[in-house]
C-alpha positions as CSV (number, residue, x, y, z in Angstrom):
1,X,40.1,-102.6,5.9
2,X,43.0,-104.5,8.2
3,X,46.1,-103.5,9.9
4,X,47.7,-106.9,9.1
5,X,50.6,-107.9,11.3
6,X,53.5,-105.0,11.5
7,X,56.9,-107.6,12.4
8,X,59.4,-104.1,12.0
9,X,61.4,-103.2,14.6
10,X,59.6,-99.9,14.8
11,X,57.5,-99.5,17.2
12,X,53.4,-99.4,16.9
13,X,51.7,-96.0,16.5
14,X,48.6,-95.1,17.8
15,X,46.8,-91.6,18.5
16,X,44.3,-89.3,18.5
17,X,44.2,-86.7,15.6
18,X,41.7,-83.7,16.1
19,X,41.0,-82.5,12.2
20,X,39.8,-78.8,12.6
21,X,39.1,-75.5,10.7
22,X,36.4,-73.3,9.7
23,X,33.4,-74.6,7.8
24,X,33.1,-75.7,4.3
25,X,37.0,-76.0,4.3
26,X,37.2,-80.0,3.3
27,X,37.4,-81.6,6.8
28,X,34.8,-84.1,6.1
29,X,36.4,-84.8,2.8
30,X,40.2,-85.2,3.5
31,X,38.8,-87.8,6.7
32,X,36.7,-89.9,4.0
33,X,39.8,-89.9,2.1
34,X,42.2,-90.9,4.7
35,X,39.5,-93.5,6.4
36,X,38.8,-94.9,3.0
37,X,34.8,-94.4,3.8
38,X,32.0,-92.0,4.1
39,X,32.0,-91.5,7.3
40,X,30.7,-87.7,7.6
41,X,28.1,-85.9,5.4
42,X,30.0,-83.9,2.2
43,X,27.8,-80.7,1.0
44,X,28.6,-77.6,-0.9
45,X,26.4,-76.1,2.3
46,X,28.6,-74.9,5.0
47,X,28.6,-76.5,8.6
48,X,27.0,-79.7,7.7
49,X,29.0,-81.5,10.5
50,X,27.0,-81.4,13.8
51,X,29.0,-84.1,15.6
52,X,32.3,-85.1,16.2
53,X,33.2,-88.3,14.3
54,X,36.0,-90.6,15.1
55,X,37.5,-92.4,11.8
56,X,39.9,-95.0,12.0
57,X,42.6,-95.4,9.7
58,X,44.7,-98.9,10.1
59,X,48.2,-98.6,8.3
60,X,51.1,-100.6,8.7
61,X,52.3,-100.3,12.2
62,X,49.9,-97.4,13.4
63,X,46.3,-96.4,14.3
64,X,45.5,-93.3,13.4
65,X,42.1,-91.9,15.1
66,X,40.5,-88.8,13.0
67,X,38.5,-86.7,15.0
68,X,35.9,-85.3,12.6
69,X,34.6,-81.8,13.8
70,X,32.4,-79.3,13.1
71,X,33.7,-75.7,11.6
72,X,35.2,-73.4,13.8
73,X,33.5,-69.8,13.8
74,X,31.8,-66.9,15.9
75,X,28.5,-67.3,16.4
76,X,25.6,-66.7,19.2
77,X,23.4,-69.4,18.6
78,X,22.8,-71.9,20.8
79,X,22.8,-74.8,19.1
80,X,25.7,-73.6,17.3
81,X,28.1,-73.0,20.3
82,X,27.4,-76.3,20.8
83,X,28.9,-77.8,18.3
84,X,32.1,-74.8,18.4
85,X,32.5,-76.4,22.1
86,X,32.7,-80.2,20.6
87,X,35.1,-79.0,18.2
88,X,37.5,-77.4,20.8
89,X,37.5,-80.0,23.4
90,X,38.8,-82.2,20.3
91,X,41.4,-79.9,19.7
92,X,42.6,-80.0,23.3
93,X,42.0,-83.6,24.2
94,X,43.8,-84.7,20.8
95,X,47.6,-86.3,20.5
96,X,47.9,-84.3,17.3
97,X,45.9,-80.6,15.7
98,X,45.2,-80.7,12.2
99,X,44.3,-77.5,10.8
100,X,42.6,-77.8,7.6
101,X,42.2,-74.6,5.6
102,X,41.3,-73.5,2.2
103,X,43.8,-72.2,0.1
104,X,41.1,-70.4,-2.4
105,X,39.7,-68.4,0.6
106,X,43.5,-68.0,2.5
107,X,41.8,-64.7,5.0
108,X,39.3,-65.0,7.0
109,X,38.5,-63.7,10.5
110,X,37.2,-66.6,12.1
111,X,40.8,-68.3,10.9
112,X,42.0,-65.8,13.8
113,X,39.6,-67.5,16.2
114,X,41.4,-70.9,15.8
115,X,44.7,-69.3,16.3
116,X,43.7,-68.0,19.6
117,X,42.4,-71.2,20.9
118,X,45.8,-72.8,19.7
119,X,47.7,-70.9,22.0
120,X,45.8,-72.6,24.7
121,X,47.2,-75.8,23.7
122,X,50.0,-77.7,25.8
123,X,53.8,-77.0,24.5
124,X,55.1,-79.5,22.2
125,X,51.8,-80.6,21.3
126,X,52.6,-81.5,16.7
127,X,50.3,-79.4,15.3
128,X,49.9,-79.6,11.2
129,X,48.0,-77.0,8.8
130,X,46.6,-78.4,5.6
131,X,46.1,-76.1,2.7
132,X,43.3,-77.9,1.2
133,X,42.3,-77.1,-2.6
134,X,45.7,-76.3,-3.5
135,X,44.6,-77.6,-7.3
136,X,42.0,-74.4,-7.4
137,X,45.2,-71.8,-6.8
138,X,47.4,-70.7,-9.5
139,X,50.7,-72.0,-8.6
140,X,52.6,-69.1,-8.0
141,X,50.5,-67.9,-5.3
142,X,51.0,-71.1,-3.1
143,X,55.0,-70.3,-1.7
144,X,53.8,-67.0,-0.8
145,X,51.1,-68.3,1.1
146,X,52.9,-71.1,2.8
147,X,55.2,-68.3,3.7
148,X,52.5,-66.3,5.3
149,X,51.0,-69.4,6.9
150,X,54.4,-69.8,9.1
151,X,54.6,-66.2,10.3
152,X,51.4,-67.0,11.7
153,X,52.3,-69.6,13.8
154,X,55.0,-72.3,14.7
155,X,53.5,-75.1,12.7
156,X,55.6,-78.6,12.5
157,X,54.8,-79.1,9.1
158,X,52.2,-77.7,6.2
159,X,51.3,-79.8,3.8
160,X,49.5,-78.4,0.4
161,X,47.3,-81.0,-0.9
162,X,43.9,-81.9,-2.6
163,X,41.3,-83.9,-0.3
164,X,39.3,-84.7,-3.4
165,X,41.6,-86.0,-5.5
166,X,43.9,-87.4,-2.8
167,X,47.2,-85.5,-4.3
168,X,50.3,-85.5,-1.5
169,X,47.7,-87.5,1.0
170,X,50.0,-89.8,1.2
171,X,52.4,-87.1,2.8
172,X,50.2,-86.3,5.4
173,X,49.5,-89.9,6.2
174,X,53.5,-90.0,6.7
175,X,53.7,-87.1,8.9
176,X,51.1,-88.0,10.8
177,X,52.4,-91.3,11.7
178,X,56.0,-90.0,13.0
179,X,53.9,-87.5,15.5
180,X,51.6,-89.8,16.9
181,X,52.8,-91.5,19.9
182,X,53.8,-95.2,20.7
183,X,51.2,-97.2,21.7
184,X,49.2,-100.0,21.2
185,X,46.0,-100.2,19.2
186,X,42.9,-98.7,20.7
187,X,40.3,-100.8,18.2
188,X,39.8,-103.6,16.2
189,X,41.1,-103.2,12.6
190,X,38.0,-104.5,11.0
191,X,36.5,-101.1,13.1
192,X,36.1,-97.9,10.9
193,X,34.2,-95.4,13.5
194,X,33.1,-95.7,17.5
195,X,29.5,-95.0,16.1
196,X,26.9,-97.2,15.9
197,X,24.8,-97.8,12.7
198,X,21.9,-95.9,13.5
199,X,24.1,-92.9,14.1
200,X,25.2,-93.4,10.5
201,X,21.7,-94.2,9.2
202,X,20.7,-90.7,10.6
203,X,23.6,-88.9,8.6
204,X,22.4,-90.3,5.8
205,X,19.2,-89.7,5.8
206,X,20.3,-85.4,6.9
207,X,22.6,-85.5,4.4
208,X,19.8,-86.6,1.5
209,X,17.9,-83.6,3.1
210,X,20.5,-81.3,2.6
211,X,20.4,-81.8,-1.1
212,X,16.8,-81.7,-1.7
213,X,15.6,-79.3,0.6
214,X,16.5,-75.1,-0.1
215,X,17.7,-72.1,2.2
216,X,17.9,-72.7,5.5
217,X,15.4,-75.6,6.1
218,X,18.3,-78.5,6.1
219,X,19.6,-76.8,9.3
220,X,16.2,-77.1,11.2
221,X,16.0,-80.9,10.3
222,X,17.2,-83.7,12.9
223,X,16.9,-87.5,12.4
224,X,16.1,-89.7,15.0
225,X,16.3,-93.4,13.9
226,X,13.9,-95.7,16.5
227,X,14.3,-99.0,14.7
228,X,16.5,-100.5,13.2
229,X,16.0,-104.7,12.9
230,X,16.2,-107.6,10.8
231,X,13.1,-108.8,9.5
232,X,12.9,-113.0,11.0
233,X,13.2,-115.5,8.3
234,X,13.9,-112.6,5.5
235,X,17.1,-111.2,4.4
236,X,16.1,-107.8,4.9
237,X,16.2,-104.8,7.5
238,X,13.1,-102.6,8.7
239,X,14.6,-99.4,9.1
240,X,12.5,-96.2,11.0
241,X,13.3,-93.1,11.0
242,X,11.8,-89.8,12.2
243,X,12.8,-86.1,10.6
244,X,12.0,-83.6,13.3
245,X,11.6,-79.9,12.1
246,X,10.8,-76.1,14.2
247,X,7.9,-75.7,12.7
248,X,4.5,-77.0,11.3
249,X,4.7,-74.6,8.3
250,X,8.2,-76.7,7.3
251,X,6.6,-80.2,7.6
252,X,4.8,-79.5,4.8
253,X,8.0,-79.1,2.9
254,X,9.7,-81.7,3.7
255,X,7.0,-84.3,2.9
256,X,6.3,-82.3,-0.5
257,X,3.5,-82.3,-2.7
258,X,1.9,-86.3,-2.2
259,X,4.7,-86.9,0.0
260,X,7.4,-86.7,-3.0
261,X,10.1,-84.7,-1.3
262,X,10.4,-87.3,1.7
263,X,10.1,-90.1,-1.2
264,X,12.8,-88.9,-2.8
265,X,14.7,-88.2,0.1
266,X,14.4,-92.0,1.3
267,X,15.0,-93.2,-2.2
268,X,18.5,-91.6,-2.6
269,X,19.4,-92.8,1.1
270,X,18.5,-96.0,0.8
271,X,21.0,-97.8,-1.3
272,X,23.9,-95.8,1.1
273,X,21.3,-97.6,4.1
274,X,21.8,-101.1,2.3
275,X,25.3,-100.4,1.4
276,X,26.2,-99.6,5.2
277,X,23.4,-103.0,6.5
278,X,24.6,-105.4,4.5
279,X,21.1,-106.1,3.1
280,X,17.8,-104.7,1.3
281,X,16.2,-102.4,3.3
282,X,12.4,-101.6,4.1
283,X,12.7,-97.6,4.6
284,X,9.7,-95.8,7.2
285,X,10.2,-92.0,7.4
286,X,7.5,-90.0,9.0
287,X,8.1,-86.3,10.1
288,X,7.0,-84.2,13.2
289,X,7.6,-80.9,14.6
290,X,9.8,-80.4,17.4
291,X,9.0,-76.2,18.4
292,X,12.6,-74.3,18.4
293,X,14.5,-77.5,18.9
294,X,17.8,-76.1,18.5
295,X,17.2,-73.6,20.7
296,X,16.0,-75.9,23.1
297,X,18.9,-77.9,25.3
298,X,17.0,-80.9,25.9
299,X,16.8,-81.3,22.6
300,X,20.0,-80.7,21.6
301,X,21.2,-83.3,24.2
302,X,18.3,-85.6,22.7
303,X,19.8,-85.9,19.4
304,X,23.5,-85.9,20.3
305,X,24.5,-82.4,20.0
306,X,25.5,-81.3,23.1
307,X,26.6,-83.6,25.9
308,X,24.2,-84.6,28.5
């Protein structure tokens, strides 16, 4: 994807856009949409986003930088305040707030939470709410929600749209051009994230977990990719990866029955590995237990989810 030359009058756009919102609302999807890529894991599950992920979107004259981030709710766990803390230090360090919400599930308390940490936010500072899943609501329902969306608070624009079938995306993409601010580029155009490919090897690899694995055993599984390499004289990459799990009782279940659950979960990643590589790919997964890891800040600062 290229940016091309822009030889209007108008000048260049470029900014940061922080895309929040509670989980399981379609944050992940409308930024794969707008980016053009799969940049962040897409599950049924909630809170399947444990980093903030920067997309970039090239248009014609402008830059738009999505800031990917996990949902927004109340919670006491450790490793889950971690990522509530990634997600607000988007929302403040952004150019522009994009609240996305979910028109089939318009009330909900932790909805209130974001408000409150919006009114922390500098004056003048665009933010935009997206009802997402407008094409699940019966049509007459969606003015009086819109209307009930603006007595909440002083939005600049809402946008009702669909994030998986890209309906009035386009609108959004307009909008958020005009509130970004003048500037130059701040990457490459060829660039589509600031992440690295094993970062992206990782999330696929968790996101193959999350569909084969039950109940609350994706959530206790981190990847940690060690290796990465082309292979000398072959056209083909050696890729090794670790899944780390709390306990000794869940390794079993993620290796399965003659190793089949890890098989599977490599054989489903794999062609999403090759797609991102460039070439075939020779897949290593083992799996170890890491004790409490996600209650354990080392190890959340180990594999990327809090700051160091």
């Amino acid at each position: 994807m290229t940016a091309g030359i822009d030889t209007s009058s108008e000048p260049f756009k470029a900014g940061y856009v922080a895309v929040i919102g509670r989980p399981n609302v379609g944050k992940s999807t409308l930024v794969n949409r707008l980016v053009g890529q799969k940049l962040s894991i897409i599950s049924p599950r909630p809170q399947t986003t444990w980093h903030r992920i920067l997309g970039i979107q090239n248009l014609p004259g402008a830059q738009l930088l999505f800031l990917d981030t996990p949902g927004i709710h109340r919670s006491d766990a450790v490793f889950n305040r971690g990522l509530i803390r990634a997600a607000i230090a988007a929302l403040h360090d952004a150019d522009v707030v994009l609240w996305v919400a979910d028109a089939t599930q318009p009330d909900d308390p932790d909805d209130l939470l974001i408000q409150e940490e919006l009114q922390g936010t500098p004056p003048g500072k665009p933010v935009l709410l997206v009802l997402n899943k407008v094409d699940q609501v019966p049509k007459p329902t969606l003015l009086p929600m819109i209307a009930a969306w603006q007595a909440r608070y002083p939005f600049r624009e809402i946008i009702p749209l669909s994030a998986l079938s890209g309906d009035n995306v386009d609108r959004l993409e307009a909008l958020l051009v005009r509130e970004v601010p003048a500037g130059h580029p701040f990457y490459p155009a060829e660039e589509l994230s600031d992440r690295s490919e094993r970062f992206f090897i990782a999330e696929i690899l968790r996101g193959r977990a999350f569909e084969l694995l039950r109940q609350e055993l994706p959530y206790a599984v981190a990847v940690e990719v060690e290796a990465a390499r082309a292979r000398e004289g072959r056209n083909l990459t050696d890729v090794e990866a670790t899944l780390y799990v709390e306990k000794e009782s869940q390794k079993g279940i993620v290796i399965g029955a003659g190793g089949g659950t890890l098989k599977r979960i490599g054989s489903r990643a794999r062609p999403e590995i090759e797609s991102l590589l460039g070439t075939p790919v020779f897949l290593r997964l083992t799996v170890k237990v890491l004790e409490g890891w996600r209650t354990n800040p080392a190890a959340l600062k180990r594999f990327g989810y809090l700051e160091p």
